[in-house]
N, C-alpha and C positions, 0 to 999 in steps of 0.2 A: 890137130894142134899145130900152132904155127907161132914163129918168134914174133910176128905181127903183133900178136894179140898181149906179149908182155911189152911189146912198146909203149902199145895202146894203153894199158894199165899202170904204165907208169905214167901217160901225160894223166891219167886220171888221180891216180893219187898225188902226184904234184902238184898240179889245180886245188884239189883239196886243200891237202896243205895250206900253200899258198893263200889262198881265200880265207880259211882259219886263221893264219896268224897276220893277216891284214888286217881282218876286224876284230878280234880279241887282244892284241897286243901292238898295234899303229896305232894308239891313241889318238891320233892328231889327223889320221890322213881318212877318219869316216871307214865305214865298213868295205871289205872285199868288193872287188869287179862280179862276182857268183852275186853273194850275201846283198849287196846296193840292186842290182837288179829284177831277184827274185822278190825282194820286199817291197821296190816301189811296183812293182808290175801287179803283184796279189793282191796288194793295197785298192792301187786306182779300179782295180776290177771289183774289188767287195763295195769299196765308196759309190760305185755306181749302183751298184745294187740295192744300195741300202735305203734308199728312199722310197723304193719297192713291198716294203717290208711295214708292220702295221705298226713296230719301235724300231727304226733306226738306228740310234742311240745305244738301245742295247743289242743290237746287233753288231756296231763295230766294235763294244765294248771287249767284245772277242777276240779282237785280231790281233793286236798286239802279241798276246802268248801265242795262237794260232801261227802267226810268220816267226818268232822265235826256235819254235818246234817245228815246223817248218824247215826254216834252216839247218837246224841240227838233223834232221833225218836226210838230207840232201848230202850233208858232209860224211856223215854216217853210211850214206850210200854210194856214194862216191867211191871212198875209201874201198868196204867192202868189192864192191863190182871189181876199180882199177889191182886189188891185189887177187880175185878169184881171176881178171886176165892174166896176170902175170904169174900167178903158180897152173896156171892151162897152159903156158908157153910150151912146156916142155912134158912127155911123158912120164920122167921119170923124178917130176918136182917133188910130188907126195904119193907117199905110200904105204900100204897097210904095218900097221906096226908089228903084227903077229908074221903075218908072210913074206912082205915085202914086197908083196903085188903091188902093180898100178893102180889106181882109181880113177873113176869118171868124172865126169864134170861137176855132178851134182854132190858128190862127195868132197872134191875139191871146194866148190862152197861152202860145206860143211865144215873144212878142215881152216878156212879162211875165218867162218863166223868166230868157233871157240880160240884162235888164236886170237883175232884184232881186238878180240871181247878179253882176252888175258883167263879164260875158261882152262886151260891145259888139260881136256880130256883124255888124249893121250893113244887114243885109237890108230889113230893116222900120223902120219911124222911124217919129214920131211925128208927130201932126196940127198944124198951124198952134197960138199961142197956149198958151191955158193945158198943152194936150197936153204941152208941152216941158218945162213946168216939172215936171209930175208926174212925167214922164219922171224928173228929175233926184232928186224927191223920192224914187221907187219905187226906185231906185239906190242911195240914199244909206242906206235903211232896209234894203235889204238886204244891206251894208257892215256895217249896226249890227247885225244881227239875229247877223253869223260875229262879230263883234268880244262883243260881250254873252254870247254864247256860249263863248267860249274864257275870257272875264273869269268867267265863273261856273263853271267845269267847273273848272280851275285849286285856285281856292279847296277846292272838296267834294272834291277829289282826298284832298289834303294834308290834311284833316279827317278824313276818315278813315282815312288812316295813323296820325294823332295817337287815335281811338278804340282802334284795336289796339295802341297803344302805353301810353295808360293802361291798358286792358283787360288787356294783360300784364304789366303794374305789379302791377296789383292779386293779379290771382292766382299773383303767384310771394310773396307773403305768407303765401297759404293758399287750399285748394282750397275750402273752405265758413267758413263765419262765427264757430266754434271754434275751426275751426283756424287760421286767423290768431288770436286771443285767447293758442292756445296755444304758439301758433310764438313769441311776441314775449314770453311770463311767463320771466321771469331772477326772480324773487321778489319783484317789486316795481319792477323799476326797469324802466322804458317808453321810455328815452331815444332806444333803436335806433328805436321803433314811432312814436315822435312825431317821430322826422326823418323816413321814410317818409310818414306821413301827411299832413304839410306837404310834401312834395311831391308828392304824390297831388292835394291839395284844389289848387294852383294849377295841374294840369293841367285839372282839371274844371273849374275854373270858366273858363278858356279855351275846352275844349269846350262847356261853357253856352251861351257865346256865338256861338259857331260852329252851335250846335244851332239857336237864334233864328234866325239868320241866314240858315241852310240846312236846312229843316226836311228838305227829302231825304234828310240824314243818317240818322233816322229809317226808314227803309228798306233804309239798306247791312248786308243780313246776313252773320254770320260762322258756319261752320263750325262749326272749334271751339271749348268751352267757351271757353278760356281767353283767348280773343281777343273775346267777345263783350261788347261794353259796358255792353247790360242787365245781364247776370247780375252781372256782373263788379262793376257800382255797386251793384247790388242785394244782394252778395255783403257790399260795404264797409260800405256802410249798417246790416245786420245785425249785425256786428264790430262796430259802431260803438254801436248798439245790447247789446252785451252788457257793452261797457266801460264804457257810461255809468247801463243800468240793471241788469245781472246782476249785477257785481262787489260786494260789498261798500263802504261807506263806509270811502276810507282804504286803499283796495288799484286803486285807478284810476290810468290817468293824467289828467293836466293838467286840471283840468277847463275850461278857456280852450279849450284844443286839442280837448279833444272838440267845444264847443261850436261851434267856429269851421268844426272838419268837417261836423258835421253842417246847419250852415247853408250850407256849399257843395252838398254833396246835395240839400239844399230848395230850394237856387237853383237847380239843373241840371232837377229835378222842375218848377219852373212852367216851363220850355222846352216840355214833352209838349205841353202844349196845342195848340201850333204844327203837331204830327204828328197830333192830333186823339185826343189820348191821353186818356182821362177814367179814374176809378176804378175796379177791380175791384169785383163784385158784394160781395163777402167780402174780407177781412185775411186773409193768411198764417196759420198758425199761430204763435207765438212758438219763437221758439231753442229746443233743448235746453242748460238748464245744468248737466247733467249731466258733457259734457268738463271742462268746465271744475273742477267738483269731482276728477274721477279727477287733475286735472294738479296738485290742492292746492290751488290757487285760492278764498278764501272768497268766497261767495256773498251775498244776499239768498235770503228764501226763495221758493219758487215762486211762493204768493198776490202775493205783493211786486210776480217778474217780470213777471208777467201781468197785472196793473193798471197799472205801469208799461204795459206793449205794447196795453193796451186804448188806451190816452189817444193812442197814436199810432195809432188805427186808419184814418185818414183816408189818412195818411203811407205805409204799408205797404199801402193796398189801392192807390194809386199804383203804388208800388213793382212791387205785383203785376202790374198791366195793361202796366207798362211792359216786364215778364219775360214773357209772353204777346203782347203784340204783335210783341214781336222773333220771334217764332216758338218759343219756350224753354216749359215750363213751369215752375214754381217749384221743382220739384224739383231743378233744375239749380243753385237757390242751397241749399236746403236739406235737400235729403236725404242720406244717407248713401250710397246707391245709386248707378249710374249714372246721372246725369242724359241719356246723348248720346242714350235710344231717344225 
């Protein structure tokens, strides 16, 4: 035994720490240096896999709880390990409560688990002096460790219930990005689309913040289409996009209200980072504005659309990574086809 090994145990349970009350109580600053790493790492490892596999789909449907628990068993281990270093530092840390013999290592673990657990078996105790007090500290951290944990799981639960709930908002509009444009043309008048979308854009931007907060969300996949958030925003953003630059001048709505949506999307869009989401290599293609002529709808002309959708190519290769890392390809917001293979 060597003082070594309680230094070591303490960078370890400070790290823990550390890591824990960065992602359960930073609201704003995205999850821990540990907790951000280990979840985009196990992520992009399962995402690759998963095309491998004969449902996909329901394969990552897993992972979200899967790095949740994950996590917690890492903080949980940490903790344990860095305090069975630090009562190994010294012979005489713990000791039999009936004799007051030393115990071994594996004991010492023992005496670590029903302490950090709040267990007080009572067999083994702890050495004269500072022992006791660690005792009380190793106790008390592992009170925080169930307590932080139920405080954090809580929150993500109820986060994403709220992404399948806008996610099915959005696509009971319309299955692709026309067809919302064309589901909502009365010949002019927008009034149905623009109450919908005022409360679309205050769900998202709630979710925004939720995204911040718990970049994990980020990895709760869905099934099906119409419940998935990527496609679903990526789906709106499009819509949004055709109403603001397909339509003709004077056949739009609001132009406030487009504005004001599509700056909820660009707010929801700097969250990715949090998930370690950066740009696709390429931009999307642009809409077909085609529906929207068959439904009478006047237009801009193509040249028009498409310089329009250049300017936002930054916006849309986003968009796109954001549709691919959920596990979806783009086809899912814009193709005609079925998007589920």
């Amino acid at each position: 035994m060597h003082p070594l090994l309680g230094l070591v145990g303490a960078v370890l349970v400070l790290a823990a720490l550390v890591d824990m009350l960065w992602t359960t109580l930073a609201v704003s600053a995205g999850g821990g240096p540990l907790t951000s790493a280990l979840s985009h790492g196990l992520w992009e490892r399962l995402r690759r896999v998963a095309p491998r596999r004969s449902s996909p789909h329901r394969f990552l449907q897993v992972t979200g709880l899967a790095l949740v628990v994950t996590v917690f068993l890492v903080w949980i281990g940490l903790f344990v390990l860095g305090w069975w270093l630090l009562f190994s530092a010294s012979p005489g840390a713990v000791r039999e409560a009936a004799t007051g013999a030393t115990v071994g290592w594996l004991d010492r673990l023992y005496y670590v688990g029903f302490t950090t657990s709040t267990l007080g078996i009572g067999d083994l105790v702890a050495g004269h002096g500072w022992w006791r007090i660690l005792t009380v500290v190793a106790a008390f951290s592992g009170l925080s460790v169930v307590t932080m944990a139920i405080t954090y799981l809580l929150p993500v639960a109820s986060a994403v219930v709220d992404r399948r709930t806008l996610a099915t908002g959005i696509s009971s509009l319309g299955a692709r990005p026309a067809e919302i444009v064309c589901n909502a043309w009365d010949g002019g008048d927008w009034r149905a689309l623009e109450r919908r979308i005022e409360d679309v854009e205050r769900q998202l931007g709630t979710l925004g913040q939720r995204h911040l907060a718990y970049p994990v969300l980020h990895y709760f996949h869905d099934v099906e289409r119409q419940a998935a958030a990527a496609v679903s925003i990526a789906t709106l953003d499009e819509a949004l996009l055709l109403l603001r630059f397909g339509l003709a001048p004077g056949s739009r709505p609001h132009a406030l209200l487009l504005h004001s949506a599509r700056t909820s999307v660009a707010s929801f869009l700097d969250t990715l980072s949090a998930g370690h989401i950066g740009p696709a290599d390429e931009a999307p293609p642009p809409p077909d504005l085609e529906p929207l002529r068959r439904a009478g709808m006047p237009t801009v002309t193509d040249d028009e659309f498409r310089a329009a959708c250049a300017n936002l190519d930054d916006r849309r290769r986003l968009l796109r990574a954001f549709v691919q890392d959920d596990g979806w390809s783009w086809d899912a917001v814009g193709a005609s086809t079925d998007p589920s293979g």
